[in-house]
N, C-alpha and C positions, 0 to 999 in steps of 0.2 A: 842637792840637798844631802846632808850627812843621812848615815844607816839609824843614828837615835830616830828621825824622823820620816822613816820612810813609808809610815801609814800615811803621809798625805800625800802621798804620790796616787792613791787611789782617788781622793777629792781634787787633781789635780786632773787628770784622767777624766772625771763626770764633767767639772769644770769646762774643759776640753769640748766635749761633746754638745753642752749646752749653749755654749757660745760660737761654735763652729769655727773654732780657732786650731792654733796649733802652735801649742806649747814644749819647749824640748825639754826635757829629766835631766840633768846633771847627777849624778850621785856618786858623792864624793865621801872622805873622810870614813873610807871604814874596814878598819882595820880590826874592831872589834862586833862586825856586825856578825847579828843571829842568824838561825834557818830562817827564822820568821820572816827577819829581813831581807835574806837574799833570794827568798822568794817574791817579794813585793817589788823590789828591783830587777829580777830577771823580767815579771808579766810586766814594768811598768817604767822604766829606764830607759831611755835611748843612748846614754855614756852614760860609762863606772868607769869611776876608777879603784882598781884595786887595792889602791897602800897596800898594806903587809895581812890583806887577809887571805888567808889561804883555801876557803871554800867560796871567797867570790872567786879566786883564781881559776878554781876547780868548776865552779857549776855554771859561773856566769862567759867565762872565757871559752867554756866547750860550746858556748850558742851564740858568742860572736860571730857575726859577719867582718869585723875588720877588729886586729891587733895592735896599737900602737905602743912600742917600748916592749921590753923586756923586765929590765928592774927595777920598776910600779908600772906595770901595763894598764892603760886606757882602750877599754873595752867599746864599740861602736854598736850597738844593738840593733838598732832598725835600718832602714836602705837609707834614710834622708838624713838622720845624722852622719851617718857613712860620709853622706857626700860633703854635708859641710864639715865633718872634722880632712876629710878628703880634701876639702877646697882650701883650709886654713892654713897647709904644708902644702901646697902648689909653689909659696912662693921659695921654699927652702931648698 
């Protein structure tokens, strides 16, 4: 989900909980995202990617568990995206 929408990462989240599923975050597109937003993506994201933002690079890359790239890093937030973004370049 891009940063414009990243309040529904919380309804995504309860969603989550009430159905005893397990939904994975993408969030993408944001290169103009706010505090607001890169706080709802740090507590709520399992992958960012960063585009050309500079305090997701800053606040959300200091609390990765895994780095992929350099110049637009894709950020791995939790242990079980790790492993699937982990298992997607097994084969490379």
């Amino acid at each position: 989900m891009a940063h414009f929408n990243s309040k529904s990462i919380v309804r995504i989240r309860r969603f989550e909980k009430e159905r005893n599923v397990q939904v994975a975050v993408f969030s993408v597109c944001n290169t103009c995202a706010a505090e607001e937003d890169v706080e709802r993506i740090l507590t709520g994201a399992d992958v960012v990617c960063a585009s050309a933002s500079r305090i997701i690079r800053e606040k959300v890359g200091s609390k990765a568990l895994m780095q992929l790239g350099v110049a637009i890093p894709v950020f791995a937030l939790t242990k079980l995206r790790k492993e699937a973004v982990t298992h997607v370049f097994d084969g490379f």
